[in-house]
C-alpha positions in Angstrom: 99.9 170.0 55.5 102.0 168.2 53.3 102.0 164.7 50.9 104.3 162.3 51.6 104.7 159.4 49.2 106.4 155.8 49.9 106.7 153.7 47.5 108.0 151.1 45.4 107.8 149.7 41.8 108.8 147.6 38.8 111.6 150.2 38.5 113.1 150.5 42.3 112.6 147.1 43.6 112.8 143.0 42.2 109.6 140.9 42.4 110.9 139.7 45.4 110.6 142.8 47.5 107.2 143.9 45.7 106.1 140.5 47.0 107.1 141.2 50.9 105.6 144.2 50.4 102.6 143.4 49.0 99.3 144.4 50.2 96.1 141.8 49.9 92.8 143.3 49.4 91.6 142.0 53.0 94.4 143.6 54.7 94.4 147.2 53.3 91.9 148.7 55.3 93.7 147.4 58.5 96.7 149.0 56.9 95.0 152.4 56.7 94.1 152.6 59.9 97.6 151.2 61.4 98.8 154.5 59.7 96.1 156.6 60.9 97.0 155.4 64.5 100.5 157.8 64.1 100.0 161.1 65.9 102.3 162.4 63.0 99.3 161.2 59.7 96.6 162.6 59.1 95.0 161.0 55.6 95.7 158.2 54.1 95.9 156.0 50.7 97.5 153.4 49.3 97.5 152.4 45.6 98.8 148.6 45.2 98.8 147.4 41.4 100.5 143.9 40.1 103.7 146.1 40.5 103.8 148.7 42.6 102.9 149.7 46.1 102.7 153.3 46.8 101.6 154.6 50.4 100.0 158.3 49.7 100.1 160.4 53.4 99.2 163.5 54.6 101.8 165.1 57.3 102.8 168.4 59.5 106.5 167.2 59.5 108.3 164.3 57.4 110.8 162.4 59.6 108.1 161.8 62.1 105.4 160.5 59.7 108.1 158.8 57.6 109.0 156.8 60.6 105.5 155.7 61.4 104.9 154.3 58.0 108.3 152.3 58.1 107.0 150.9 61.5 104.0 149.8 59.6 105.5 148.1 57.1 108.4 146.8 59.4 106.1 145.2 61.6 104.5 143.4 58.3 107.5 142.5 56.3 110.0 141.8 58.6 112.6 144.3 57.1 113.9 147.5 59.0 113.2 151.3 57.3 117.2 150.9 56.5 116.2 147.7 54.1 113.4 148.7 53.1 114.8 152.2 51.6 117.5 150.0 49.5 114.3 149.3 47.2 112.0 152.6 47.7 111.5 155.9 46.6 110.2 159.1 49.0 108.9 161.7 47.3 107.6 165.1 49.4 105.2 167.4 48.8 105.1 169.0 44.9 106.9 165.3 44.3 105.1 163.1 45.3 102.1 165.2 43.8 104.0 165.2 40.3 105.0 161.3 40.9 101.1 160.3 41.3 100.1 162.4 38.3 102.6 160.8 36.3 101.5 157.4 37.5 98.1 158.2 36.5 98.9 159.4 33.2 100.5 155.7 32.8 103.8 157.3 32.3 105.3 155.2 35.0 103.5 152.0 34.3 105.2 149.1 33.2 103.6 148.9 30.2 103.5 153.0 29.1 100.4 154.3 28.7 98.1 151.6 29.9 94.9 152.4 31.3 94.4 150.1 33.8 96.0 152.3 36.5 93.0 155.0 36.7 90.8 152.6 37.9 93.0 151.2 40.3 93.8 155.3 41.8 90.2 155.0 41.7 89.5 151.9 44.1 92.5 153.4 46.2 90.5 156.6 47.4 87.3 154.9 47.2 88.5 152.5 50.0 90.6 155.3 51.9 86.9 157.7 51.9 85.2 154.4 52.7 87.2 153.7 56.0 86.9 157.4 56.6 91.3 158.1 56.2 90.7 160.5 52.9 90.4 164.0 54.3 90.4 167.5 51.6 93.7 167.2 50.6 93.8 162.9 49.5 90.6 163.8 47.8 91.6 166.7 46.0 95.0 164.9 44.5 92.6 162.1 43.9 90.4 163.5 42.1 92.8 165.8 40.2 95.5 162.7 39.6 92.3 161.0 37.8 91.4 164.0 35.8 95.2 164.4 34.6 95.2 160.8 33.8 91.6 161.4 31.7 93.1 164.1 30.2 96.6 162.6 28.8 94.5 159.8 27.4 92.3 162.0 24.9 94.8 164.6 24.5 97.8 161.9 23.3 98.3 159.5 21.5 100.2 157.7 24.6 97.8 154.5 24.8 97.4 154.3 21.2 97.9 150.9 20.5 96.0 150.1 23.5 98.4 147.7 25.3 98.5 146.7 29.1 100.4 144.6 31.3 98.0 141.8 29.9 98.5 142.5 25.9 102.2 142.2 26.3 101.6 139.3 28.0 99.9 137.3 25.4 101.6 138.7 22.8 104.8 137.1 23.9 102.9 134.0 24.7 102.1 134.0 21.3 105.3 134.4 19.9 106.6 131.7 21.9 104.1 129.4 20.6 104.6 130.6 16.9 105.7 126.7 16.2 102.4 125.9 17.0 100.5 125.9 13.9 97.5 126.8 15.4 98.8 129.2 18.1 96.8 130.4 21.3 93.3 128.3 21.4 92.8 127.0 25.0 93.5 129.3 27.7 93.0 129.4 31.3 92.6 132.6 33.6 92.9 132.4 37.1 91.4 135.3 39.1 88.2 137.0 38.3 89.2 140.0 39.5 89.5 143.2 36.9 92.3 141.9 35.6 91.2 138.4 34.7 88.8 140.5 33.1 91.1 142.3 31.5 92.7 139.1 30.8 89.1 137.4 29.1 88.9 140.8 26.8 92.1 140.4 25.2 91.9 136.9 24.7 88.4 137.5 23.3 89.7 139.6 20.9 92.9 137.3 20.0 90.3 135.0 18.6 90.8 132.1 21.4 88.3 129.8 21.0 88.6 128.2 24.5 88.8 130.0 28.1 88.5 128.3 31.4 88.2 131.0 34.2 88.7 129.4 37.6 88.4 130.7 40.8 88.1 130.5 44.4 84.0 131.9 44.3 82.4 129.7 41.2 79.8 132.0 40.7 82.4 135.1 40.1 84.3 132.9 37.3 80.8 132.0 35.9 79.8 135.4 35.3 83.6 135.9 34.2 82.7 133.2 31.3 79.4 134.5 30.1 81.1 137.5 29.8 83.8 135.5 27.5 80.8 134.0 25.5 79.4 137.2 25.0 82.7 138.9 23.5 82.6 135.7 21.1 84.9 133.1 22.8 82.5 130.0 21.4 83.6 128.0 24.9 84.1 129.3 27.7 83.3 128.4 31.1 84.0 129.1 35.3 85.3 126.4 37.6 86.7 126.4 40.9 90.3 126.2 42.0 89.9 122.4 42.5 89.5 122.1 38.6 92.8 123.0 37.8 95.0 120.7 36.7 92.5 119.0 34.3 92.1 122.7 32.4 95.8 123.1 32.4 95.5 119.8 30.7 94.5 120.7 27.1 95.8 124.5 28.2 98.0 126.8 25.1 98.6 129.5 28.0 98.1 130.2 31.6 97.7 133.8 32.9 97.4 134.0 36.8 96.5 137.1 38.4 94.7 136.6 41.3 96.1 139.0 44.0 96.1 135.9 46.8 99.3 136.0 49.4 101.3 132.8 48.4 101.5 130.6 45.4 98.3 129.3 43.8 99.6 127.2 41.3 102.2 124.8 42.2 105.1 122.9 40.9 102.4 119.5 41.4 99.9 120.8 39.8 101.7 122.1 36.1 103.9 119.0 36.7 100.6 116.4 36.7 99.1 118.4 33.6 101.6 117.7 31.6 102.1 114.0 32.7 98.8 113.2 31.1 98.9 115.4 27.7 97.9 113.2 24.6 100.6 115.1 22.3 103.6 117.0 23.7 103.3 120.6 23.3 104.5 124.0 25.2 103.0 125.7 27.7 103.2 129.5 28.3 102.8 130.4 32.1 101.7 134.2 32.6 102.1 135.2 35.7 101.1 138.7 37.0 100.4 138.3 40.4 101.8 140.0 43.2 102.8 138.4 45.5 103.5 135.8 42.6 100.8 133.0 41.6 102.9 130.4 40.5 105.7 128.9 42.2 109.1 129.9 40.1 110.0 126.2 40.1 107.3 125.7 37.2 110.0 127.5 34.7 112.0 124.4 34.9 109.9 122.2 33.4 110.3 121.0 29.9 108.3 122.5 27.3 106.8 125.4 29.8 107.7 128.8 29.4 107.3 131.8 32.2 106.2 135.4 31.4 106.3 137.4 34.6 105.7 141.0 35.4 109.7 141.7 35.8 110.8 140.3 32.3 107.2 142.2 30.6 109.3 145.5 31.3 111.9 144.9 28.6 109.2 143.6 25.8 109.0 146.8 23.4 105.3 146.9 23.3 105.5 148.1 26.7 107.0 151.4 25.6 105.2 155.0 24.3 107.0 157.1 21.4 108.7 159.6 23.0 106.5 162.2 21.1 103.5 161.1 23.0 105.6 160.6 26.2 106.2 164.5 25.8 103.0 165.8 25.6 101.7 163.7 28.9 104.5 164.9 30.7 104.0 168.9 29.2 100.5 168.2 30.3 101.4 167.3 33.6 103.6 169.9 33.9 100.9 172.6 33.5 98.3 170.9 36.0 100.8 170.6 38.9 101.3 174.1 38.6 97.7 174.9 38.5 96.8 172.1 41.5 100.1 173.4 43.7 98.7 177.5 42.9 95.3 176.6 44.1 96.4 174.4 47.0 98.9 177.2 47.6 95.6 179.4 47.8 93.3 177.3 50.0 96.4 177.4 52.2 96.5 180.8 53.2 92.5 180.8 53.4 92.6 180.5 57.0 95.5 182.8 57.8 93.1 185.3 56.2 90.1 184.2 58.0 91.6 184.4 61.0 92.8 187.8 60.7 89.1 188.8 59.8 88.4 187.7 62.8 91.1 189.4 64.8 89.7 192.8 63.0 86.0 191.6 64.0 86.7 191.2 67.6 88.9 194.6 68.1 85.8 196.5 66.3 83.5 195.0 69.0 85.7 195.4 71.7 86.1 199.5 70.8 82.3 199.5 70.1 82.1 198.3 73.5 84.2 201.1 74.7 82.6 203.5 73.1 79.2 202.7 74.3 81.3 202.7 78.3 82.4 206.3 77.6 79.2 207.6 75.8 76.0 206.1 77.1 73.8 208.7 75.7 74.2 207.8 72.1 70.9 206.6 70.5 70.3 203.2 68.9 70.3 204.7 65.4 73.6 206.7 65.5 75.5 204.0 67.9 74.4 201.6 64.3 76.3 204.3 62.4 79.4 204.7 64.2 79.5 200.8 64.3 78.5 200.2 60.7 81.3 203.1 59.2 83.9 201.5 61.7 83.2 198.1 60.3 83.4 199.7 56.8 86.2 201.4 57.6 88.0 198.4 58.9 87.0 196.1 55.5 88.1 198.5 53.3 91.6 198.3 55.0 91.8 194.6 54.7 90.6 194.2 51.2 94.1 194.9 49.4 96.4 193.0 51.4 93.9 189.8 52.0 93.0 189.9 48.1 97.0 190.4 47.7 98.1 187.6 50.1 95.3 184.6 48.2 96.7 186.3 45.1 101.3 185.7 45.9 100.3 182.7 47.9 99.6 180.9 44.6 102.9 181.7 43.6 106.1 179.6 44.7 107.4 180.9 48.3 103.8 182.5 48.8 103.1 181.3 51.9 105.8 183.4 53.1 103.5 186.2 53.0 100.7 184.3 55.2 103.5 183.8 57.4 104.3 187.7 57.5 100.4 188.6 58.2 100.7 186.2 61.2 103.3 187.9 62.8 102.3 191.3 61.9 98.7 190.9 64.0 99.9 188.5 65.9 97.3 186.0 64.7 97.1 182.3 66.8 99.0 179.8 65.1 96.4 177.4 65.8 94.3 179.4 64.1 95.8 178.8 60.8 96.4 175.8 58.6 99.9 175.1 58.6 101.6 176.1 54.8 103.9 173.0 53.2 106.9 173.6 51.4 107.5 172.1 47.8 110.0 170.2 46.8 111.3 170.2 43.0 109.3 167.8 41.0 111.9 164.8 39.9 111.4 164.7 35.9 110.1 161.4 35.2 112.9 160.2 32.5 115.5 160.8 35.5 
């Protein structure tokens, strides 16, 4: 069995694409399962982020599976595979393993070295073990993507100055409002999700002084503002969605990330906030959403500015020094070798067991045999004959099964589990099938 990746990001595809091929919350668990439904899929996950949408699959042969999962997103978008290829990558096998360490190790992040994207891996397997689509192999790269990501965090420097998607953000917000004496005070946050949180925090520690958090459940953005209070943001408080042109009113900066499908701040609503200012003075419009939260007709109105996720990519804060960039990738150089020699080793495992078996069920058949052609033979010695033939017979197979788990961890090793079958003549459907590995593409390519 092999991993097939699909996917698309910040660095294959405009917002305009990511937004087609956006993936809500609500729908992903029918998205699973629509894959699951192919003969040709086995496992399943998807990992959707405010810029990227990467569909993780487990397959006997590519074309076919590759083909389901453009049907699935076909049928959702609208666009054919043809179209949808102009914007996405495929990576195969020791690929598309490398590609998801590297995206946990926040090396293919927008902002480099952000953090954020470990917790979102996380919520992708959680919900693919959840709706019972993560077999062995999705939760083994899981869980090693996660403890590759863990480990190019404490052993680099890579997220050293602690920036995200959110940090640029603001930090551009506030250098677009440098004219303003006073700078960032009043902010509103749309979404309560993790990255509104992640949204409060920052602003918390930016020293705002004012944060409404709206959102569609009250009681989500209420807990949203204690949680603001708490980090020393002296007002703060949660309305609902019906609130928001009188907080964009008195409002230094907007940051929308609310994951919906479709705009939730309109042209109307930034337009009638700023009919009723007391004083003329800029408004910064964040908007990290995908599919997009705020109409793009809001970034021509006087005195409003609009940050989104496609321009963040060229602010320098969103880059790692290359030193650091080095290590993660010579650290996630060594683990896909170790994950692909193991995986390489669990391969072969049933090759092995079923030629155990093969050798357990000749040794009873010439037991049988023997006890045909002498009946006279006591209990105690026919236990002899059949415990030195089964000795015998063990100490045969030792060397070559130790010898096959032993080359199949190394590249083109499962040409020897191959050999085995033919040699005894084992049942293929006795053995797990053994993928091929593609060349890992190096990240900076």
């Amino acid at each position: 069995m092999s991993v097939l990746l699909f996917g698309a990001s910040h660095r294959s595809a405009p917002v305009s694409v990511l937004e087609k091929l956006a993936i809500s919350d609500t729908d992903r668990p029918k998205v699973l399962h629509e894959l699951l439904e192919s003969p040709h899929i086995d496992e399943a996950m998807v990992v959707a982020t405010c810029n990227r949408i990467e569909i993780y699959i487990v397959v006997e042969a590519f074309h076919p599976a590759l083909e389901a999962v453009g049907d699935v997103l076909s049928r959702r978008t609208g666009l054919g595979l043809a179209e949808l290829s102009k914007h996405a990558f495929v990576r195969y096998s020791e690929a598309a393993v490398h590609h998801l360490f590297s995206v946990a190790s926040g090396l293919d992040s927008m902002v480099v070295g952000e953090q954020q994207i470990l917790g979102q891996i996380r919520a992708a397997y959680a919900l693919s073990d959840e709706q019972q689509v993560a077999g062995k192999v999705i939760h083994d790269l899981a869980q090693r993507a996660l403890h590759v990501g863990k480990r190019v965090h404490s052993d680099t420097g890579i997220d050293r100055a602690g920036a995200s998607v959110v940090s640029v953000a603001v930090d551009r917000a506030n250098r677009v409002l440098a004219r303003q004496a006073a700078g960032i005070q009043r902010a509103v946050v749309i979404g309560a999700g993790s990255m509104g949180s992640l949204a409060v925090a920052h602003l918390a520690r930016s020293g705002v002084s004012d944060v409404t958090v709206i959102n569609r459940t009250v009681e989500k953005a209420d807990r949203l503002a204690v949680t603001a209070r708490e980090a020393g943001v002296p007002r703060a408080r949660g309305v609902g969605v019906d609130q928001l042109v009188s907080a964009l009113v008195g409002a230094d900066i907007l940051i929308a990330c609310t994951g919906a499908v479709g705009n939730v701040v309109s042209l109307a609503d930034v337009h009638s906030a700023l009919a009723v200012r007391s004083a003329p003075s800029d408004l910064v419009v964040c908007d990290l959403g995908l599919p997009r939260d705020v109409d793009p007709a809001v970034a021509g109105l006087p005195g409003v500015t609009v940050i989104d996720i496609e321009s963040l990519a060229r602010e320098p804060g969103a880059q790692a020094a290359e030193e650091d960039a080095q290590k993660a990738r010579d650290i996630i150089k060594s683990e896909l070798a170790e994950y692909l020699s193991a995986q390489r080793t669990a391969e072969v495992t049933p090759t092995v067991t079923a030629l155990r078996q093969r050798a357990a069920e000749v040794v009873e058949a010439e037991l049988m045999r023997l006890d045909s052609r002498l009946p006279g033979l006591d209990g105690a010695q026919r236990d002899e004959v059949a415990h030195t033939v089964r000795r015998v017979v063990d100490k045969l197979l030792h060397a070559p099964t130790v010898r096959v788990k032993q080359l199949a961890a190394t590249p083109g090793g499962d040409s020897y589990a191959e050999a085995l079958r033919e040699l005894f003549e084992l049942k293929p459907g006795a053995t797990g099938a053994v993928s091929t590995a593609e060349t890992a593409e190096d990240p900076r390519a």
